[in-house]
N, CA and C atoms as a LAMMPS dump frame, in Angstrom:
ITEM: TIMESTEP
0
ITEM: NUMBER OF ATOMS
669
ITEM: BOX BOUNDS ff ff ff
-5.0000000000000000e+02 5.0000000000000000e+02
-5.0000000000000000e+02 5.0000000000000000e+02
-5.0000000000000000e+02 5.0000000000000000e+02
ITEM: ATOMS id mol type element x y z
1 1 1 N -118.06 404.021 218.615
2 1 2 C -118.214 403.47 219.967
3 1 3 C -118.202 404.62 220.987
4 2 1 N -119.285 404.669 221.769
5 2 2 C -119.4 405.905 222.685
6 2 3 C -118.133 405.567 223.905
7 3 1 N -117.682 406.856 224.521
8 3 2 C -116.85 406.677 225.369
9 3 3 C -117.416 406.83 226.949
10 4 1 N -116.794 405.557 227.522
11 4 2 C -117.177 405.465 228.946
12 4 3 C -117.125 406.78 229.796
13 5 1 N -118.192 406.72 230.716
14 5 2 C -118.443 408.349 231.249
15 5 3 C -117.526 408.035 232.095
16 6 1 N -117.102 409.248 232.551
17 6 2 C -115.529 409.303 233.704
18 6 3 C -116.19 409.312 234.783
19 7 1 N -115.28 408.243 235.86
20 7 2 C -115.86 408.201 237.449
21 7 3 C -115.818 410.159 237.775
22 8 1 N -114.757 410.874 237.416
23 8 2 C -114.656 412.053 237.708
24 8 3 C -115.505 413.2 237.478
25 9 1 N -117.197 412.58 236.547
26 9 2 C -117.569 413.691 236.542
27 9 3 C -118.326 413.963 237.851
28 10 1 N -118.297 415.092 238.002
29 10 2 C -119.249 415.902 239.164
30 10 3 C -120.763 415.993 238.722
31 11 1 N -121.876 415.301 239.763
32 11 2 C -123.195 415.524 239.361
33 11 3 C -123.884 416.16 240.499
34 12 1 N -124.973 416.591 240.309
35 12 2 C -125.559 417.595 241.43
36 12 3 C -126.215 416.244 242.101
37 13 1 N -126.504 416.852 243.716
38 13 2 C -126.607 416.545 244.84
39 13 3 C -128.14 415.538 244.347
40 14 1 N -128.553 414.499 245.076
41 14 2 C -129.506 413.829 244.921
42 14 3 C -130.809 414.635 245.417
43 15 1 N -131.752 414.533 244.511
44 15 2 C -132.847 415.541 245.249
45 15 3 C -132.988 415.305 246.924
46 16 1 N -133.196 413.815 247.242
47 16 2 C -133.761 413.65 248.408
48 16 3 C -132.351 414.551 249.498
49 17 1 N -130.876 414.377 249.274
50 17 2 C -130.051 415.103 249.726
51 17 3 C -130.372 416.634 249.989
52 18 1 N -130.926 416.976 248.728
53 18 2 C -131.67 419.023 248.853
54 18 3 C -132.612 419.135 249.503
55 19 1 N -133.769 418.124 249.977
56 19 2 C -134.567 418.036 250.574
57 19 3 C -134.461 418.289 252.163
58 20 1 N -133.316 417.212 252.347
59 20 2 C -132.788 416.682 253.626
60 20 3 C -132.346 418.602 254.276
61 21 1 N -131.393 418.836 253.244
62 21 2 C -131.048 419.92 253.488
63 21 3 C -131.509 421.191 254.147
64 22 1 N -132.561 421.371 252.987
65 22 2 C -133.862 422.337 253.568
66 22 3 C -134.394 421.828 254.525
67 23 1 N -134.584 420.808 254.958
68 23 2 C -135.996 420.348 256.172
69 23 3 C -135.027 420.855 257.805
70 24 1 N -133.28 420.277 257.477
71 24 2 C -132.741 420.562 258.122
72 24 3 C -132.408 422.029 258.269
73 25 1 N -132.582 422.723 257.898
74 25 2 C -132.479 424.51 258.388
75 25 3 C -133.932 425.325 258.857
76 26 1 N -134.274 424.19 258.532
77 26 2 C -136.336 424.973 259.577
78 26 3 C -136.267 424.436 260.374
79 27 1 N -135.703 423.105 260.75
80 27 2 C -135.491 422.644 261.809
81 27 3 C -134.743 423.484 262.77
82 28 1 N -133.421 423.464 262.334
83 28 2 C -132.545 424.578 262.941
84 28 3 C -132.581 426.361 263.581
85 29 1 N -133.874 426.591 262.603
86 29 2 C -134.642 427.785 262.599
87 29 3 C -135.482 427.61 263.495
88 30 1 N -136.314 426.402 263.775
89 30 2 C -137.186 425.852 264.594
90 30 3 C -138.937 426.315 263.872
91 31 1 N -138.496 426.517 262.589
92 31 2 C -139.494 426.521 261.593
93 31 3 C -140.547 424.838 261.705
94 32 1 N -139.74 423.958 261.855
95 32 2 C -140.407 422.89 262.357
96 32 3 C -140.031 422.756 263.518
97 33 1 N -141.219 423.257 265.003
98 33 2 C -140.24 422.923 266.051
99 33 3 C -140.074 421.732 266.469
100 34 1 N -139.6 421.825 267.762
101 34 2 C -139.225 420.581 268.514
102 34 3 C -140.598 420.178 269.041
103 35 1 N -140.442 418.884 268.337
104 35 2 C -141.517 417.888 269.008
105 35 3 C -142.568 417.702 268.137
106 36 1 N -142.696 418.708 267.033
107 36 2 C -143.298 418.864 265.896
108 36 3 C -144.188 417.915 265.41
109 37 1 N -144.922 417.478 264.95
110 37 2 C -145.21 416.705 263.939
111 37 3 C -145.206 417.036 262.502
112 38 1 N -144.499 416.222 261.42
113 38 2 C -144.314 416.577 260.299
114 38 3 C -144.78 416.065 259.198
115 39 1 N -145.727 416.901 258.674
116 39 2 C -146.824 416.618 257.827
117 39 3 C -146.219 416.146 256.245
118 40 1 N -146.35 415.247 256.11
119 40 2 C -144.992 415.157 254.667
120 40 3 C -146.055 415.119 253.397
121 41 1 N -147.229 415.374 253.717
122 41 2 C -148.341 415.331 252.744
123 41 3 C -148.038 416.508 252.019
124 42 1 N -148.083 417.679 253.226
125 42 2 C -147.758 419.016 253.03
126 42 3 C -146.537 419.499 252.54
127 43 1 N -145.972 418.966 253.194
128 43 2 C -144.43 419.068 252.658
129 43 3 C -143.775 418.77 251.178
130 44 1 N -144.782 417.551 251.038
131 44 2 C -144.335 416.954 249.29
132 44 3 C -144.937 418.501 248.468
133 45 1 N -146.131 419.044 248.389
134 45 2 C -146.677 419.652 248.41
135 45 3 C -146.272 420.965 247.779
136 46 1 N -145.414 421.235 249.446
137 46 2 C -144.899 422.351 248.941
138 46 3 C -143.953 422.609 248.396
139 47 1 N -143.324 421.734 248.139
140 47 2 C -141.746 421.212 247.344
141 47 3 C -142.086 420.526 246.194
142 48 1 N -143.325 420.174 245.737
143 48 2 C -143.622 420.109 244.639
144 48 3 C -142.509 418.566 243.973
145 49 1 N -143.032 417.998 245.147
146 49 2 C -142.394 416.522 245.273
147 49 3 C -143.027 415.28 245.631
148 50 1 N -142.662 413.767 244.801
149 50 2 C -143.175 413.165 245.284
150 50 3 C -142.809 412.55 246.882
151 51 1 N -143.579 411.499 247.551
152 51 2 C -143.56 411.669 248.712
153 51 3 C -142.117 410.696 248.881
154 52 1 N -141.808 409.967 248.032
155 52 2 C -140.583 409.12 248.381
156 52 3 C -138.684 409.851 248.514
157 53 1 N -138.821 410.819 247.723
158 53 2 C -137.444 411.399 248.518
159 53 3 C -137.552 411.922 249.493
160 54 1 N -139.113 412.463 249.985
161 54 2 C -139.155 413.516 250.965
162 54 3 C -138.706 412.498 252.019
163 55 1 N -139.293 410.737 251.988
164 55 2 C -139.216 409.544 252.939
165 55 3 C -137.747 409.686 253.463
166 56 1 N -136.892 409.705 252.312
167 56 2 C -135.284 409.358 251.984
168 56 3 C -134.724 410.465 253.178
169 57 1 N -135.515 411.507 252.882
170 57 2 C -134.772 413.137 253.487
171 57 3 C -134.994 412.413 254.437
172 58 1 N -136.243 412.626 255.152
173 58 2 C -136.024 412.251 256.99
174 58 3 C -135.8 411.354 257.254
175 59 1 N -135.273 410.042 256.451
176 59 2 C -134.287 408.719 256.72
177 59 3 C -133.54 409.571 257.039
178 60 1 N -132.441 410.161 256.53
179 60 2 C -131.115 411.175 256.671
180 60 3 C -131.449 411.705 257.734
181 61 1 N -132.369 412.165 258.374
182 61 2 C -132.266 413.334 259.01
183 61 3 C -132.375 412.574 260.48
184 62 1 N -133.251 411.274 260.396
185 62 2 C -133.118 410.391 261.748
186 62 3 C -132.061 409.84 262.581
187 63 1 N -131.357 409.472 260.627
188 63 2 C -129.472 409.021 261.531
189 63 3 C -128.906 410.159 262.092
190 64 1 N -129.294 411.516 261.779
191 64 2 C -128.638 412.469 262.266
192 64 3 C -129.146 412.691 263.895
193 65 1 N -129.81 412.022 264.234
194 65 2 C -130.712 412.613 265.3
195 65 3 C -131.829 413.691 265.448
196 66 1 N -132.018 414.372 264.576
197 66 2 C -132.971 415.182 264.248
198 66 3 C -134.328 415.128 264.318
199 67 1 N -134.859 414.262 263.946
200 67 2 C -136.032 413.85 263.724
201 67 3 C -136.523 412.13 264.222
202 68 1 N -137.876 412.054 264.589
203 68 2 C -137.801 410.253 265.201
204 68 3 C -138.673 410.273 264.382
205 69 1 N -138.659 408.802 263.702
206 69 2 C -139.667 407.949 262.927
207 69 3 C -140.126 407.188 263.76
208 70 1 N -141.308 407.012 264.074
209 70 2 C -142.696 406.362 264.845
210 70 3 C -143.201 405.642 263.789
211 71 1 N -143.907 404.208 264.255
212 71 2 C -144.591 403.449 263.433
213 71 3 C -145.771 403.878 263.564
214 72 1 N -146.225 403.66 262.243
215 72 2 C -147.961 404.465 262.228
216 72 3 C -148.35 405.249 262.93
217 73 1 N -147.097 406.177 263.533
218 73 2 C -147.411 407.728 263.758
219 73 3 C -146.837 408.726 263.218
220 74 1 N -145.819 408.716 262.305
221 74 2 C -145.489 409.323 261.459
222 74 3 C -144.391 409.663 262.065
223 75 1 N -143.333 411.084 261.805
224 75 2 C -142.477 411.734 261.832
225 75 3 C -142.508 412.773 262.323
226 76 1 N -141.509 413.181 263.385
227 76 2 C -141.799 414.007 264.297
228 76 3 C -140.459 414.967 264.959
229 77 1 N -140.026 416.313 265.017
230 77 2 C -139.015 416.761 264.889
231 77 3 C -138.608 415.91 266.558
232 78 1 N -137.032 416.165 266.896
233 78 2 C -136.594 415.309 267.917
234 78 3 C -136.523 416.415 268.892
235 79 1 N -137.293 416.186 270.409
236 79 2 C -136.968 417.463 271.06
237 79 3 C -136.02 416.896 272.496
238 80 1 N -135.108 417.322 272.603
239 80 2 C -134.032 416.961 273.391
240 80 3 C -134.893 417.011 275.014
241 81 1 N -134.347 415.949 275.885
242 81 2 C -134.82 416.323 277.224
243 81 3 C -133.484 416.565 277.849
244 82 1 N -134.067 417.235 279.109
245 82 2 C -132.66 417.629 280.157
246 82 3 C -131.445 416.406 280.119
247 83 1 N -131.702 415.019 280.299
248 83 2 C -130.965 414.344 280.342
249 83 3 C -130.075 414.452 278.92
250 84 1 N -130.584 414.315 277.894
251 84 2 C -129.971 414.306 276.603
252 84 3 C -128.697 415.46 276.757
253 85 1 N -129.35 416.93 276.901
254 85 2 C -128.314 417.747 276.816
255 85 3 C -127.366 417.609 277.513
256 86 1 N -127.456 416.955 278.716
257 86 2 C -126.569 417.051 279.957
258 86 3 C -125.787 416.199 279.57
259 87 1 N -126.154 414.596 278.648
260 87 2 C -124.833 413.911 278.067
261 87 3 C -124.3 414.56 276.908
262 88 1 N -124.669 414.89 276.207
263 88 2 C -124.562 415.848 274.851
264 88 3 C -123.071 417.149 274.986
265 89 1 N -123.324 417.681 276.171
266 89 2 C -123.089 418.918 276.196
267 89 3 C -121.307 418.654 276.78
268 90 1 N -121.018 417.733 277.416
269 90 2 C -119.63 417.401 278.153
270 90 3 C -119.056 416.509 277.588
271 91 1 N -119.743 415.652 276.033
272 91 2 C -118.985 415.143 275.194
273 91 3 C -118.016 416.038 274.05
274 92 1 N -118.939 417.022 273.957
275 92 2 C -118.823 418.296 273.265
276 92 3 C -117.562 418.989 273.659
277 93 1 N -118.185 419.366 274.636
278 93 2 C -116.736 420.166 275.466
279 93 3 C -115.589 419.301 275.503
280 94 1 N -115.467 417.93 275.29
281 94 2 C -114.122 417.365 275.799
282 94 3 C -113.484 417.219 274.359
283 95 1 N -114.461 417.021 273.532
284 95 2 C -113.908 416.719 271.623
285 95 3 C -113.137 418.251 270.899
286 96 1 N -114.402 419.214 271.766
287 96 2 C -113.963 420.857 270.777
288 96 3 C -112.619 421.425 272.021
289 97 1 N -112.263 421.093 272.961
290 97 2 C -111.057 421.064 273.971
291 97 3 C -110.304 420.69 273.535
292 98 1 N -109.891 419.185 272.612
293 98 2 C -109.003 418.78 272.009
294 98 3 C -108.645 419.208 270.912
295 99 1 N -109.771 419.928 269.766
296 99 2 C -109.677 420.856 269.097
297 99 3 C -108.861 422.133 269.45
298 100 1 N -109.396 422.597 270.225
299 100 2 C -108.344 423.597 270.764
300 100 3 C -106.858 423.884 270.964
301 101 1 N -107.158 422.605 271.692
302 101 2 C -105.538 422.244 272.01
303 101 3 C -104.664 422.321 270.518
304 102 1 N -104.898 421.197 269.723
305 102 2 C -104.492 420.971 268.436
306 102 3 C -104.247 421.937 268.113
307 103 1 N -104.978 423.104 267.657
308 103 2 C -105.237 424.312 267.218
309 103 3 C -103.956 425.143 267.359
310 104 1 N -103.883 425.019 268.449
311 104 2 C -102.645 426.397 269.469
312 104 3 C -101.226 425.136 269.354
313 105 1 N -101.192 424.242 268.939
314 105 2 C -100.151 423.771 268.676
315 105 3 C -99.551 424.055 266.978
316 106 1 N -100.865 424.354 266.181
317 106 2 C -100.053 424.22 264.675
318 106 3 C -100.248 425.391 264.478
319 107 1 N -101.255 426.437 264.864
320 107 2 C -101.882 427.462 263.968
321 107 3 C -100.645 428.503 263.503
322 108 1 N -100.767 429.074 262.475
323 108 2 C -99.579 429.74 261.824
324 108 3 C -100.545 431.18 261.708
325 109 1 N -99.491 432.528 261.327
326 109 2 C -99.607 433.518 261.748
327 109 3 C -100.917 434.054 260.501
328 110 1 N -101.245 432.942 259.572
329 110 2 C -102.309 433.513 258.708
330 110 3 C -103.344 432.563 259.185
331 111 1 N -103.285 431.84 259.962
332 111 2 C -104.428 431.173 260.55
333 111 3 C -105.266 432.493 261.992
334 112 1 N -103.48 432.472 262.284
335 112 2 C -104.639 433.917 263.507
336 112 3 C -105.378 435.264 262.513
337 113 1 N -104.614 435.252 261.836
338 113 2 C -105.039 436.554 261.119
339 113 3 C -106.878 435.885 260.662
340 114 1 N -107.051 435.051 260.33
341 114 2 C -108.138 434.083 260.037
342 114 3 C -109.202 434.241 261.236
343 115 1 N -108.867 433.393 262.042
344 115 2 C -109.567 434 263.41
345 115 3 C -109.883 435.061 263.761
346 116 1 N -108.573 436.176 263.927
347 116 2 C -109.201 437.728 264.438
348 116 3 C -110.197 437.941 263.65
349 117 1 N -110.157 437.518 262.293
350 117 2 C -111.333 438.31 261.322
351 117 3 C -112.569 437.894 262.009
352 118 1 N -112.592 436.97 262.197
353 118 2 C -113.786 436.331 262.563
354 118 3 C -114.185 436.494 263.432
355 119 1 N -113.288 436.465 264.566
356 119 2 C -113.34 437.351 265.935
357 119 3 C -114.019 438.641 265.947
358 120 1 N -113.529 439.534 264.533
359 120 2 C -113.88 440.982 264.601
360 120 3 C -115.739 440.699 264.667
361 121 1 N -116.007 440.072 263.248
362 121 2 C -117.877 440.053 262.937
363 121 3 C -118.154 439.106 264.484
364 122 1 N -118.05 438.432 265.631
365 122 2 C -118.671 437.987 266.632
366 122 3 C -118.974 439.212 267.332
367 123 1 N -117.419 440.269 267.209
368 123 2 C -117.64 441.551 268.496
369 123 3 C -118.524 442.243 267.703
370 124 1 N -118.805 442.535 266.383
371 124 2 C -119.608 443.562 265.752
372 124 3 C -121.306 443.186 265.784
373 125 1 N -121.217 441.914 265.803
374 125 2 C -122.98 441.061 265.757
375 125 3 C -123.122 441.298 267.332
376 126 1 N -122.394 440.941 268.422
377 126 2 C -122.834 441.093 269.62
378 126 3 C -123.152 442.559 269.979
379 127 1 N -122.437 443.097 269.845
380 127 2 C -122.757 445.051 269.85
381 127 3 C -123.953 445.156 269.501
382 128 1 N -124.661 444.936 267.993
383 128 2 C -125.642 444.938 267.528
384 128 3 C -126.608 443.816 268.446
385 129 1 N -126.349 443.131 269.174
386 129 2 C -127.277 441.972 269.468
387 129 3 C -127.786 441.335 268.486
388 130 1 N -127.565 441.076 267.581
389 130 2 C -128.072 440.223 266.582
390 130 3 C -127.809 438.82 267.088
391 131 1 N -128.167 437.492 267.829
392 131 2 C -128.118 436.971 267.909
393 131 3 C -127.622 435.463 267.116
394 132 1 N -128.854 435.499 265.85
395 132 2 C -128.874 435.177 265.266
396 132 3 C -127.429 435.283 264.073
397 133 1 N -126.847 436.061 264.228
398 133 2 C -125.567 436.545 262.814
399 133 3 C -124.63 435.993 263.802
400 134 1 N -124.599 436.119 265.368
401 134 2 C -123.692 435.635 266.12
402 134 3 C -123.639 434.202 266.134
403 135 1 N -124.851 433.492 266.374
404 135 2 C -124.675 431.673 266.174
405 135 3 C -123.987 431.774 264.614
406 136 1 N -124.415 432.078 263.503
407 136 2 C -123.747 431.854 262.375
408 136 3 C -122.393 432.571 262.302
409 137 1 N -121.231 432.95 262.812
410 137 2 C -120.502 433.167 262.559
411 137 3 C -119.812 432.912 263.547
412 138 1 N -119.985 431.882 265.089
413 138 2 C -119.449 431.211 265.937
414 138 3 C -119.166 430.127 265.247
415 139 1 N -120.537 429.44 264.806
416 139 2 C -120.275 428.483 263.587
417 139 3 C -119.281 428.585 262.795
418 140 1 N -118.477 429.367 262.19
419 140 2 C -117.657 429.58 261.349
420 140 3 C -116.122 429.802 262.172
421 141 1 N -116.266 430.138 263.157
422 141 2 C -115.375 430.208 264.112
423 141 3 C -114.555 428.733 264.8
424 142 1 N -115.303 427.954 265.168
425 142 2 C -115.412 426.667 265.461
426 142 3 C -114.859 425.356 264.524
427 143 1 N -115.768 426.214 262.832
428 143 2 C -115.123 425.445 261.944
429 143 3 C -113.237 425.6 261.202
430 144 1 N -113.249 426.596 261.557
431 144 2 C -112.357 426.841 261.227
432 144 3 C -110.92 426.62 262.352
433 145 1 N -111.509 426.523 263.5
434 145 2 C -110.8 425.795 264.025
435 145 3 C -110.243 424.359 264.442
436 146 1 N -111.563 423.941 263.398
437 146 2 C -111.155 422.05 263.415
438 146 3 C -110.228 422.284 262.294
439 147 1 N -110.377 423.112 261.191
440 147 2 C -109.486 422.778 259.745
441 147 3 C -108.405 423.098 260.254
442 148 1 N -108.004 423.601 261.039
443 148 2 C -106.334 424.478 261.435
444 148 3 C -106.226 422.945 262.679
445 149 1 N -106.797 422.511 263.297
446 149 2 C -106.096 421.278 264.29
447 149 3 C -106.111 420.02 263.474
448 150 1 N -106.798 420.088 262.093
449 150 2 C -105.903 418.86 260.53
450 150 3 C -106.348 417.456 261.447
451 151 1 N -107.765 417.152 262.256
452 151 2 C -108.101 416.026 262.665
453 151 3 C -109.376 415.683 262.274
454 152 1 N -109.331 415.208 260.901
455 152 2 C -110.632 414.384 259.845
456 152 3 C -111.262 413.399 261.166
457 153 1 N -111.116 413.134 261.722
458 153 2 C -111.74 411.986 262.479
459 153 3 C -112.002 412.313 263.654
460 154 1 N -112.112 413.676 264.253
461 154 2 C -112.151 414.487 265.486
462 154 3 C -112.9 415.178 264.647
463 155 1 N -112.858 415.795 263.444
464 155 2 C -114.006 416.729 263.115
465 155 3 C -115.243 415.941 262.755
466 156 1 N -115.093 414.62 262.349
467 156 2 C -116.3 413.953 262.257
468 156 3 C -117.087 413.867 263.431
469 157 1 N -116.629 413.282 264.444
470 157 2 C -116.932 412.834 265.771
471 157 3 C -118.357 414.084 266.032
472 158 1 N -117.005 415.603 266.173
473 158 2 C -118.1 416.664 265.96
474 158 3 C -119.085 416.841 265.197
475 159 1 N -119.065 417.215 264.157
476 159 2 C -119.608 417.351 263.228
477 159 3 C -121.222 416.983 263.8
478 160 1 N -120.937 415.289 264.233
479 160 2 C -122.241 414.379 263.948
480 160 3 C -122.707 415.219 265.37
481 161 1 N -122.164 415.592 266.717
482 161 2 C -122.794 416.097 267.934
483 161 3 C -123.068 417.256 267.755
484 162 1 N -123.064 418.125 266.633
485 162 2 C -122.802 419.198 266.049
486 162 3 C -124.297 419.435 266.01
487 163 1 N -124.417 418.483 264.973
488 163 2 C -126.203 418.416 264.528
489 163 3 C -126.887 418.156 265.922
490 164 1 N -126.92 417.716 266.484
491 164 2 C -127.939 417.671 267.24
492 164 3 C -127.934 418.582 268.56
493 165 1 N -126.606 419.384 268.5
494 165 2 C -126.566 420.261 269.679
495 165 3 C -126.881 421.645 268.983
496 166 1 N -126.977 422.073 267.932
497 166 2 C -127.779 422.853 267.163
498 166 3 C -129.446 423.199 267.552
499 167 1 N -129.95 422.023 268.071
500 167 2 C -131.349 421.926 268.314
501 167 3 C -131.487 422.982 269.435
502 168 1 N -130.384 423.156 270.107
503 168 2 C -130.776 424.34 271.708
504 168 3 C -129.625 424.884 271.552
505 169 1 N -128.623 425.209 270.61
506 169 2 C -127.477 425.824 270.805
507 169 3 C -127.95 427.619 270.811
508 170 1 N -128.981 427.564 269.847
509 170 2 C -129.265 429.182 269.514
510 170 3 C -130.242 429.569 270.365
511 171 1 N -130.825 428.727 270.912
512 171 2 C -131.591 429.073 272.317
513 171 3 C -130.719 429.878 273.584
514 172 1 N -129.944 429.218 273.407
515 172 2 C -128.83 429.752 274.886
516 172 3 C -128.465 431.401 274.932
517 173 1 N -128.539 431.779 273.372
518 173 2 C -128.07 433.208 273.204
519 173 3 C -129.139 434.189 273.469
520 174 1 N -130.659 433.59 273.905
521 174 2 C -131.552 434.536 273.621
522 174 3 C -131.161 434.674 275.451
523 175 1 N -130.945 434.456 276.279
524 175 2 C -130.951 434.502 277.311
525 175 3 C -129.832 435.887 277.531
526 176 1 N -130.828 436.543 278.692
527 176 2 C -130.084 438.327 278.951
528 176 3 C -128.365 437.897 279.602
529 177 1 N -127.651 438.862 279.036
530 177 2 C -126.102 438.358 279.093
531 177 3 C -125.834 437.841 278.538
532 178 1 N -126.024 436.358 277.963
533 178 2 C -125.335 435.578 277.433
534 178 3 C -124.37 435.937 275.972
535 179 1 N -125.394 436.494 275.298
536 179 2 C -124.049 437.122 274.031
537 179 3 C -123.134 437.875 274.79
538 180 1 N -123.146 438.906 275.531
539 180 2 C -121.934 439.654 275.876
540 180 3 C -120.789 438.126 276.824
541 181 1 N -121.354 437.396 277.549
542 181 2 C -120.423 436.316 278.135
543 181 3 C -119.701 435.249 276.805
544 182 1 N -120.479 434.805 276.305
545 182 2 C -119.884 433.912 275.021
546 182 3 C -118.849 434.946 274.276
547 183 1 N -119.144 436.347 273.841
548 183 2 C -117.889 436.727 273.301
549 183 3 C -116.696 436.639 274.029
550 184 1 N -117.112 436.958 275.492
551 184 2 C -116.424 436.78 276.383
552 184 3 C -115.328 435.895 276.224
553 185 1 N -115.946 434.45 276.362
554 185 2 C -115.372 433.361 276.393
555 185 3 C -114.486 433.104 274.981
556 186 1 N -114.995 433.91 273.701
557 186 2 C -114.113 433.637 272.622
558 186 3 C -112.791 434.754 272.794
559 187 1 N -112.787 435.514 273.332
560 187 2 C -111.757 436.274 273.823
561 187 3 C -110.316 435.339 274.449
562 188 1 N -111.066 435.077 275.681
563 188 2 C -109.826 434.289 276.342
564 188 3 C -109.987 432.772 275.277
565 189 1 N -110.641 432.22 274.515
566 189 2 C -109.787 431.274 273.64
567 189 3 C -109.036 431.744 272.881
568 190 1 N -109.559 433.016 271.872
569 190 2 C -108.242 433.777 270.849
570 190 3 C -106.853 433.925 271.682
571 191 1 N -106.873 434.418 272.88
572 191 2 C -105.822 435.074 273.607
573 191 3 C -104.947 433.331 273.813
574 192 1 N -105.76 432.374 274.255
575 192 2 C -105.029 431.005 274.49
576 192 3 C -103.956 430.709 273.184
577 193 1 N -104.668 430.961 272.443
578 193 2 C -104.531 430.389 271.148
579 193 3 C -103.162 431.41 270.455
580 194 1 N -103.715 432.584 270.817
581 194 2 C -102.323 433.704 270.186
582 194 3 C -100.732 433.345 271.16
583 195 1 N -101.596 432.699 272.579
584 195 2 C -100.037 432.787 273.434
585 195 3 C -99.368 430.771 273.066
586 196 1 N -100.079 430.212 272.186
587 196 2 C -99.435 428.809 272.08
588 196 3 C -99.715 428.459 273.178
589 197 1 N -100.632 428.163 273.569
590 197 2 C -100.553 427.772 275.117
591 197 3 C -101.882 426.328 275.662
592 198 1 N -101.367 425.146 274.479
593 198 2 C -102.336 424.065 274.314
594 198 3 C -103.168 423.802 275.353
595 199 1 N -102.658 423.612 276.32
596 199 2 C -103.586 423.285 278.186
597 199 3 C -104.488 424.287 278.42
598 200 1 N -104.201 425.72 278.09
599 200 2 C -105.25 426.561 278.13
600 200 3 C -106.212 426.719 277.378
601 201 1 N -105.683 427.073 275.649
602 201 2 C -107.017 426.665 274.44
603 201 3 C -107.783 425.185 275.308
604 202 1 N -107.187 424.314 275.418
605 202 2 C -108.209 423.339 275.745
606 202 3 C -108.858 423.612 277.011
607 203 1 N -108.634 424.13 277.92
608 203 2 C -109.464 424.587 279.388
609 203 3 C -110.729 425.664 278.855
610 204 1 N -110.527 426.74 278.23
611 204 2 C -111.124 427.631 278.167
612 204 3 C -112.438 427.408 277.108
613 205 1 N -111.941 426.597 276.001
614 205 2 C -112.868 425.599 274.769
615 205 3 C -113.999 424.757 275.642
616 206 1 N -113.121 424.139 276.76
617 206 2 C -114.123 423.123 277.319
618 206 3 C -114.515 424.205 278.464
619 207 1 N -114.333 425.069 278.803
620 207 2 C -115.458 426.181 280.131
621 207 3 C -116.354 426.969 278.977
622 208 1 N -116.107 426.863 277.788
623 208 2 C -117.16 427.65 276.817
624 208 3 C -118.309 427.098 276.758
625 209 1 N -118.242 425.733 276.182
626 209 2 C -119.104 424.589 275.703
627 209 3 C -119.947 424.331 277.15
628 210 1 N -119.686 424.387 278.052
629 210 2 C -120.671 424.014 279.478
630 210 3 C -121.001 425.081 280.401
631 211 1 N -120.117 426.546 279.498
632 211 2 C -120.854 427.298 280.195
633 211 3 C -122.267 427.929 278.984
634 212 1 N -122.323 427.443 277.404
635 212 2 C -123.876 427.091 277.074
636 212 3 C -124.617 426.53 277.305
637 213 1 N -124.006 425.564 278.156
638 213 2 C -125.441 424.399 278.621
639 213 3 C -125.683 425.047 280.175
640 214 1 N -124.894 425.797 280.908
641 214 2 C -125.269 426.36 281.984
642 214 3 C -126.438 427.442 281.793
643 215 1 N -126.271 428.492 280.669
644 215 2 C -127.412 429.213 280.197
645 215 3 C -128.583 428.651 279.917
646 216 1 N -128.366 427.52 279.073
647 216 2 C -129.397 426.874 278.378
648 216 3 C -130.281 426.144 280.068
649 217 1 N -129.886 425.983 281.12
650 217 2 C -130.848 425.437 282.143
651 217 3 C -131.108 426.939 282.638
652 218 1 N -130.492 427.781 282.724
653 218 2 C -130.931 429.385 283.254
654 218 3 C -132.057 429.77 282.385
655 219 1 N -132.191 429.448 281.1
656 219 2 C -133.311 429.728 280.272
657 219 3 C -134.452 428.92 280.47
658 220 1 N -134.148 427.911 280.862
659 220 2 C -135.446 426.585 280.668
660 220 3 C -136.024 427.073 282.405
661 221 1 N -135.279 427.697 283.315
662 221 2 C -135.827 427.726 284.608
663 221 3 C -136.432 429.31 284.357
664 222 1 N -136.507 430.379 283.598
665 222 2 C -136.584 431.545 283.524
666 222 3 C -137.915 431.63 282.593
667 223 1 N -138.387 431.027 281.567
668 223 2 C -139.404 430.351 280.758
669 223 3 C -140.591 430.221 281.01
């Protein structure tokens, strides 16, 4: 008699999930830009797929906000208008503020040590201007500060505004100054955060987050 397979085994990710995945980092890249139209003929194509997980992927990728499905016009990347960001951007700031706060209430002396590191590669990518190494390792900065404020249901919240503020987040950095100001701004959060000082991590978290969407209209008027 064969033995029942264990709920516990681990199986790899559903194709249409790897799909989702990839479509979502050209997106992010702006490899598919905003406003795009997305050819899924091509796409099956080049992924050497049929066309029904590719369907599944940008199901996923619609709940995310990413992408809009049109009837009998197909699929089309999602391009944010002024209004969008402007609600987008002060929900943000008030969720990753509370993050903050949290943060500078529990963080322990190998959590800062955690941060400075991370702190160090933001000051070393901005020196270099690498822009690009700087969004990815703010990213990592950010995340690591939801795991140290231990709020599963505050990091979700994010998470999901996460994705879709991604769409113009790496835009904001191409703008002259702005990397040297954003390190800026991660400065006085480390410093909030090293002095325990919850009211401030959360002031300085939420003047970070709206002072990217302040760039991000300095860029769209400079354009």
């Amino acid at each position: 008699m064969n033995a029942r397979p264990s709920s516990h085994i681990l199986v790899p990710p559903a194709l249409y999930e790897q799909v989702a995945e990839r479509l979502r980092a050209r997106i992010y890249a702006h490899e598919l830009p905003p406003g795009g139209w997305i050819d899924e003929q091509a796409l099956a194509l080049e992924y050497g797929i049929s066309r029904t997980p590719l369907r599944e992927a940008l199901k996923v990728l619609a709940a995310e906000g990413l992408v809009v499905l049109k009837p009998r016009r197909g699929c089309y990347v999602t391009q944010l208008s002024e209004q969008d960001i402007d609600e987008v951007f002060p929900v943000m700031a008030m969720l990753e503020g509370r993050v903050a706060e949290l943060a500078a209430r529990r963080a322990t002396s190998a959590d800062f040590a955690r941060l400075a590191a991370i702190h160090d590669d933001l000051e070393k990518h901005a020196a270099a201007n690498n822009a690009d190494r700087f969004f990815e390792v703010n990213q990592r900065f950010h995340t690591a500060l939801q795991e140290i404020a231990g709020n599963r249901y505050l990091a979700q919240l994010i998470d999901d505004a996460r994705k879709v503020i991604k769409l113009t987040r790496r835009d904001s950095l191409r703008l002259e100054g702005r990397l040297k100001q954003s390190l800026e701004e991660h400065r006085e959060i480390l410093e909030a955060l090293r002095a325990k000082d919850p009211a401030l991590a959360r002031q300085c978290m939420h003047d970070h987050l709206l002072s990217g969407r302040a760039a991000l209209a300095r860029l769209a008027t400079s354009d």
